[in-house]
C-alpha positions as CSV (number, residue, x, y, z in Angstrom):
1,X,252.4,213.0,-26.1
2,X,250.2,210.8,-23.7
3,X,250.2,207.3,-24.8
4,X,246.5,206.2,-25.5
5,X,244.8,203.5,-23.5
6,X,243.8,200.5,-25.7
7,X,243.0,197.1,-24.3
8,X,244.9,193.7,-26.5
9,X,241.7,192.0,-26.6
10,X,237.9,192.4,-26.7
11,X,236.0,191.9,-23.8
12,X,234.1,188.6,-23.5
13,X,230.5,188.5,-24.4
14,X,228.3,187.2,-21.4
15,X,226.7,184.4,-22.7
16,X,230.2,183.4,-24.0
17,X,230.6,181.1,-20.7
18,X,227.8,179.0,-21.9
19,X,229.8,177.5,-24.7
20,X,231.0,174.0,-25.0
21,X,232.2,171.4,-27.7
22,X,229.4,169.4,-27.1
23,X,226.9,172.2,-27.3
24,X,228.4,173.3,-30.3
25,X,228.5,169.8,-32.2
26,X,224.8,169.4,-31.4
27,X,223.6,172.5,-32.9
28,X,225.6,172.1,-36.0
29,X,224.8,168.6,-36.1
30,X,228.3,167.0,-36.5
31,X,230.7,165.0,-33.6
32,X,232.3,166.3,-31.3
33,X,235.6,165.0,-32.9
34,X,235.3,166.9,-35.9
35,X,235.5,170.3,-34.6
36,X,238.9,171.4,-34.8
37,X,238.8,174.8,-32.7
38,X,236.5,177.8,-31.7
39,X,237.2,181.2,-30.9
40,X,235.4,183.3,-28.8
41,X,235.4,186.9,-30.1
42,X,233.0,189.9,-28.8
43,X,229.9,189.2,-30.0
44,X,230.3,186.2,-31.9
45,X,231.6,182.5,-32.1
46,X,233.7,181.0,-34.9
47,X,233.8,177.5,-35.2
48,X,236.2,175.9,-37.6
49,X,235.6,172.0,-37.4
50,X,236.3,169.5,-40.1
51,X,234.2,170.5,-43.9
52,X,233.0,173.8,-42.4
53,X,233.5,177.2,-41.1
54,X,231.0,179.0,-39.1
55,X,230.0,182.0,-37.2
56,X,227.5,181.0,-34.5
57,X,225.5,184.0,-31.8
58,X,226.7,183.3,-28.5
59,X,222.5,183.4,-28.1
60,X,222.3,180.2,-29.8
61,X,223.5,178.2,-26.9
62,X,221.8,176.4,-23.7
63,X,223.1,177.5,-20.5
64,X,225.3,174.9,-18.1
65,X,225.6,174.2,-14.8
66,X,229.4,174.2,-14.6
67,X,229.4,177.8,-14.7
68,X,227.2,181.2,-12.8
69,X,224.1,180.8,-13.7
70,X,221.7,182.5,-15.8
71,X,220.5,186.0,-14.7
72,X,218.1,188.6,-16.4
73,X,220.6,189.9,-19.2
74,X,220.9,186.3,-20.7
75,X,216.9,186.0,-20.6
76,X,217.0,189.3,-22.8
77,X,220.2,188.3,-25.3
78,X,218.0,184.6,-25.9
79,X,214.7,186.4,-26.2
80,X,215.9,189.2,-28.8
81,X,217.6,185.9,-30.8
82,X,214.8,184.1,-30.6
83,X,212.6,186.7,-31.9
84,X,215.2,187.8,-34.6
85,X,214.9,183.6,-35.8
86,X,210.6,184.1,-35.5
87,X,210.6,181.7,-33.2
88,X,208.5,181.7,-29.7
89,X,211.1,179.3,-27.8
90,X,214.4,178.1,-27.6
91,X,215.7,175.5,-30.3
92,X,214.8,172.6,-30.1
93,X,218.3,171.0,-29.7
94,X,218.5,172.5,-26.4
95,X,215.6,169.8,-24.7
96,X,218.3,167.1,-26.7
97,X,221.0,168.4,-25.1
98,X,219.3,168.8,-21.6
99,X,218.1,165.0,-21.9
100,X,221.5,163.9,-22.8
101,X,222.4,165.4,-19.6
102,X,220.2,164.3,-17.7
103,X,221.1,160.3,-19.1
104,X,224.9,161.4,-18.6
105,X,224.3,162.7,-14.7
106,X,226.2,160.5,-12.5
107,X,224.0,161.0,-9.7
108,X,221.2,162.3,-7.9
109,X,222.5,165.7,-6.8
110,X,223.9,166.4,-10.2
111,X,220.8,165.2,-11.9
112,X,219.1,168.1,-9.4
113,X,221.8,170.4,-10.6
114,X,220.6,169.7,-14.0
115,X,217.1,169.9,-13.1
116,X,217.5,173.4,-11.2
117,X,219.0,174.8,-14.3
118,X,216.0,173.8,-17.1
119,X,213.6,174.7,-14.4
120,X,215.1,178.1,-14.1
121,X,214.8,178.4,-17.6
122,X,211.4,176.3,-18.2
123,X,209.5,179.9,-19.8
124,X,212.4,179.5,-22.7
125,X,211.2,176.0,-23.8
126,X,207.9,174.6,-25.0
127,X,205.3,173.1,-23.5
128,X,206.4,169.8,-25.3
129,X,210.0,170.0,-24.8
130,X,209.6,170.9,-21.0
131,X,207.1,167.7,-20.3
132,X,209.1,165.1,-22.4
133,X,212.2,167.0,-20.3
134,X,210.2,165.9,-17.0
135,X,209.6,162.8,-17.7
136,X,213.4,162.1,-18.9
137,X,214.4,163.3,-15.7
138,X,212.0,161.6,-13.5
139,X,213.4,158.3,-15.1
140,X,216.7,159.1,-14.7
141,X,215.8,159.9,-10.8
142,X,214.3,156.4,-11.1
143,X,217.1,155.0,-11.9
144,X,219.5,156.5,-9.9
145,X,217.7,156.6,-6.6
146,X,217.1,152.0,-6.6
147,X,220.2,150.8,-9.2
């Protein structure tokens, strides 16, 4: 009798690199602190973090620079999400989280980084988030480039 092929865990879901502790505190509105572990599982996220349990669509979360970038799959997994919630554009945690990144960017050439990324996915966001986005980062630039 051949032995049958089975793998010990599930492949990871693409947008699964996208997934951070601060990511995940903003969109369920709590601290960072209070999240006590996640797991990443195949087509969902499980967040256990202090007074709550929940499952959260890998969809739900902004891309990052630390990691490959976005390519045409992603568009289509935060598009079908999107759609699914009614909604024309991404949430609208994801301009907060960009601006906090933008104030947290420790210099010019990671605030570009930054600024790459959103720009890439400029289409995703609305006209409002994207222009109080530019004008975050312009400051920032500002700020970086004469203190």
């Amino acid at each position: 009798m051949l032995a049958s092929f089975r793998p010990k865990s599930t492949p990871r879901h693409r947008l699964s690199r996208f997934v951070t502790k601060e990511a995940i505190a903003r969109l369920l509105k709590i601290k960072v602190e209070q999240i006590y572990r996640f797991e990443c599982w195949a087509h969902i996220l499980y967040v256990h973090a202090q007074g709550m349990s929940r499952f959260v669509s890998y969809a739900d979360f902004p891309p990052v620079v630390e990691v490959e970038s976005p390519a045409g799959l992603d568009f289509g997994y935060w598009k079908r999400r999107m759609a699914s919630q009614k909604e024309r554009y991404a949430p609208d945690f994801w301009v907060d989280f960009y601006g906090d990144k933008f104030h947290q960017a420790a210099s010019v050439s990671e605030l570009l980084e930054w600024g790459e990324l959103v720009g890439a996915i400029k289409l995703m966001l609305s006209a409002i988030g994207l222009e109080s986005l530019r004008k975050v980062y312009a400051q920032e630039k500002y700020l970086l480039e004469h203190f």
